[in-house]
N, C-alpha and C positions, 0 to 999 in steps of 0.2 A: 575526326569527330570532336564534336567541340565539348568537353567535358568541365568549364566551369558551369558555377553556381552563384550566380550574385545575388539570387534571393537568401543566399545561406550565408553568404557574405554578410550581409544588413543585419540578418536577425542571429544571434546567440541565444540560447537560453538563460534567463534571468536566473533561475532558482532551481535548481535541484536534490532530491530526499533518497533514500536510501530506507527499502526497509530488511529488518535482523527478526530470526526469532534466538532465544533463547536457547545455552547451548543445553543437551541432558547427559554426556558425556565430558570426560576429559579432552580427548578427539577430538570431540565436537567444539568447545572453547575453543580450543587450538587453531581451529580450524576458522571460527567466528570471530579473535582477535586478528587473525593473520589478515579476513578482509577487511576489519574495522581499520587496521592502518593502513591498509591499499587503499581504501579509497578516502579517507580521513583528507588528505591533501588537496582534494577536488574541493574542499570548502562546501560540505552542502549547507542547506539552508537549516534541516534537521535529519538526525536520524528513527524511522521509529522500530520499533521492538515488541512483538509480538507476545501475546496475553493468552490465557486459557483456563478452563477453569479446573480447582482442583488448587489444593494449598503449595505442594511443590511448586507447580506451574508458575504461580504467580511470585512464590520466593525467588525462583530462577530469573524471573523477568527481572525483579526489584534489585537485583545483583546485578543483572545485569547495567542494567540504568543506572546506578549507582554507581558502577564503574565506569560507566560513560565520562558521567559527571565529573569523575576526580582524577582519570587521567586524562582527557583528551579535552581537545576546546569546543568537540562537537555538541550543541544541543540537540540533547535525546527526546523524543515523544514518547512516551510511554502508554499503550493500549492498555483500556480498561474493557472489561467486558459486563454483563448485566446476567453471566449464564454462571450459577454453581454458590451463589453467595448472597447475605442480606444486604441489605442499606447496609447497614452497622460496618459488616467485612469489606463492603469496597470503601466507603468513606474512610474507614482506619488505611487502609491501604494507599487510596487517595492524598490523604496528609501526609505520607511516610513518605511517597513522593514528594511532596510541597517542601518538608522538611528535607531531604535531599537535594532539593535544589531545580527538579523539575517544575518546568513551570508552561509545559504543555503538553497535552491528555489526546490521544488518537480516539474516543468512543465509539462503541460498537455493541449493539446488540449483544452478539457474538453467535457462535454455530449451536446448535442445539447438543447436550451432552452425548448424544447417542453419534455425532459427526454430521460433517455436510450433506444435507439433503433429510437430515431427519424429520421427527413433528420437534416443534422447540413448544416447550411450557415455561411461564416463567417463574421465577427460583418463589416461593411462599418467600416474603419480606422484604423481599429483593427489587430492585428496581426493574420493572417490565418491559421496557423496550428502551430503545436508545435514546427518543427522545427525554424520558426521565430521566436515563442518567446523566445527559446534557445539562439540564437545568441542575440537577443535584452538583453537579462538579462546580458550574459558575455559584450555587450558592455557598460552597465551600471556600473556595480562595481563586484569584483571579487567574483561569487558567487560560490560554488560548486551547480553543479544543478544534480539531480536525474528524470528521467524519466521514463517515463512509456515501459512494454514489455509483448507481450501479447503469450502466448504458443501457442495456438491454431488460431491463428492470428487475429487480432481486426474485428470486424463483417463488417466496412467498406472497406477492403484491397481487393483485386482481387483474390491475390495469397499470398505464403509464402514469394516469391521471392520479390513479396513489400512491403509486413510488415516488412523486414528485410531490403530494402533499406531504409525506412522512420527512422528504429532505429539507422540504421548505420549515415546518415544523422544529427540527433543530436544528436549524437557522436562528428562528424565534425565540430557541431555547437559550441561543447563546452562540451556536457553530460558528467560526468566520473560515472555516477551509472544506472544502470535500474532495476524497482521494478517490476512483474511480476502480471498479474492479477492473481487471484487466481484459484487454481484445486484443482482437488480431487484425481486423478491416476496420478503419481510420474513419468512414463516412460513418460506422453506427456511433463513433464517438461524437464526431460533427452532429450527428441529426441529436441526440441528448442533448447536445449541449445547444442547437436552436430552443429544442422544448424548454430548456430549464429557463432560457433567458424568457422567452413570451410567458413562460409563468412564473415571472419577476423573481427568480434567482440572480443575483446580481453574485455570490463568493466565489471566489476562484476554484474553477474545477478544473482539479488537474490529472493528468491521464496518468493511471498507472500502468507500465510497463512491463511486460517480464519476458527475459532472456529466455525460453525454452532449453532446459538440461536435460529433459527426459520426457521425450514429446505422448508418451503413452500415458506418462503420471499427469500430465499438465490437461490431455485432453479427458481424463478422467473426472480431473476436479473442475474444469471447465463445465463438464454435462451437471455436475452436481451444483454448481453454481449458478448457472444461467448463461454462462456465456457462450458464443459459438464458437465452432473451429473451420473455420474454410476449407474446403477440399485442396485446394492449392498449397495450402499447409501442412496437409498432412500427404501427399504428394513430395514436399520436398523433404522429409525425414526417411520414404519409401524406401527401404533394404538398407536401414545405419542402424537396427536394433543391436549389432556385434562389432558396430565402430564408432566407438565415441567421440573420436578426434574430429573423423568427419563432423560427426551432429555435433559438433562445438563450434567447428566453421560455420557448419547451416545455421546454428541459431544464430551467430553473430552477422553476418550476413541478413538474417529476416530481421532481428531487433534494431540493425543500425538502417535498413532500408522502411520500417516503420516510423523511428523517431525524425529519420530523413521529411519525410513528408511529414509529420503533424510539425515541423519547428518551419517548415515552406508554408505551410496553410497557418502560419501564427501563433503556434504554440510556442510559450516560452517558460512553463514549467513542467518538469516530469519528476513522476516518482516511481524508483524501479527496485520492483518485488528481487533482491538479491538471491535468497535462497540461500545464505550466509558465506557466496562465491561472488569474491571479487572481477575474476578477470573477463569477464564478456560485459560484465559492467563498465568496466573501466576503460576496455578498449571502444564500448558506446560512446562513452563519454569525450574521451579523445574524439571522437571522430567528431564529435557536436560541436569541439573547439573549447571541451571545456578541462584544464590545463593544471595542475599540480601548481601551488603559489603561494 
């Protein structure tokens, strides 16, 4: 059997992000520097760091990035979000970043305070959708800002046709990146990213990835999100709910036979939803040929 790959040969991935949430625990730290220097060596392009609202939330984050910042050579994205706070509270927080040293902004709506899938209201004072706070951040200090794109179109959108005017929209506001919710079938990210282009999205959409750790929690926030789960997917997790070793092979296995095929069909950047666990990451990463240096 002939098992080279010389289209895999040719192409390497140019750029790859990592994203961290925030740890709430000592444990959890521990546990979120251990991967930050596992995969710290792979050179990404940026790391980002997960936001939320609520004043803890956002101290946690800021600590977090902040220590990006001063020990490591990685640049950090820092997630704002538009849910829990005024103008006033994300712009002072916005600066504290600039002053810190960041100097690029993930923007996002955010989830509605009641959690994914809720009704979302926006905050009285507060910046009301993502597009505002796009433009609010560029009129703040020069941030590169990355936002959100969602394949299968965000679960509040009517149509495709307004999921894509809302992305195009902060574009206009400032955007130059969009980070893509996560999927499991490779064609619904292909047929997006046709639509985005014939309706002159030209910024780089890159697919986010994630390693399945816990295929029950993932298909959960999946239904809540929008996204789908293939029957073939849940299929190969079938009787591992009491072996995790296994479903650690499985996932690594599904996530490196995913990013397989989108880097054959031309993809050359990814960004992958860590979970603040380095090793199925990392052995992805390896296998894409991308190398500790």
């Amino acid at each position: 059997m002939d098992t080279t790959r010389p289209s895999r040969e040719r192409h390497k991935p140019c750029e790859i992000s990592f994203e961290f949430f925030p740890p709430k625990t000592d444990e959890m730290e521990a546990s979120l520097w251990e991967a930050i220097g596992r995969l710290a060596p792979l050179k990404p392009k940026f790391v980002s760091v997960t936001y939320g609202a609520g004043g803890s939330t956002r101290e946690r984050t800021h600590a977090t990035v902040a220590r990006i910042v001063r020990e490591t050579s990685i640049a950090p994205a820092a997630h704002l979000t538009c849910v829990g706070a005024t103008r006033e509270e994300v712009d002072e927080v916005a600066h504290a970043y600039w002053e810190a040293g960041v100097r690029h902004i993930v923007a996002l709506r955010g989830d509605p305070q009641g959690g994914v899938g809720g009704a979302y209201h926006a905050t009285p004072g507060g910046y009301a959708h993502s597009t505002d706070l796009v433009a609010g951040l560029k009129n703040l200090h020069d941030f590169e800002i990355t936002v959100s794109a969602y394949c299968e179109k965000h679960p509040e959108s009517a149509s495709y046709d307004q999921d894509l005017d809302v992305l195009k929209r902060k574009i206009d506001a400032g955007a130059t990146r969009a980070i893509t919710q996560f999927f499991f079938d490779n064609d619904i990210y292909f047929r997006f990213l046709d639509k985005a282009r014939k309706a002159g999205i030209d910024i780089p959409i890159v697919p986010g990835v994630t390693a399945v750790q816990n295929f029950k929690q993932t298909a959960n926030f999946a239904k809540k999100a929008g996204a789908s789960v293939p029957d073939w997917l849940a299929e190969r997790f079938e009787g591992l709910d009491d072996d995790p070793a296994t479903r650690r092979l499985i996932a690594a296995a599904v996530a490196a036979e995913q990013v397989f095929d989108l880097l054959d069909r031309g993809v050359e950047q990814f960004h992958f939803y860590t979970m603040n666990r380095a090793d199925l990451v990392f052995a992805v990463c390896h296998l894409l040929g991308v190398r500790a240096g």
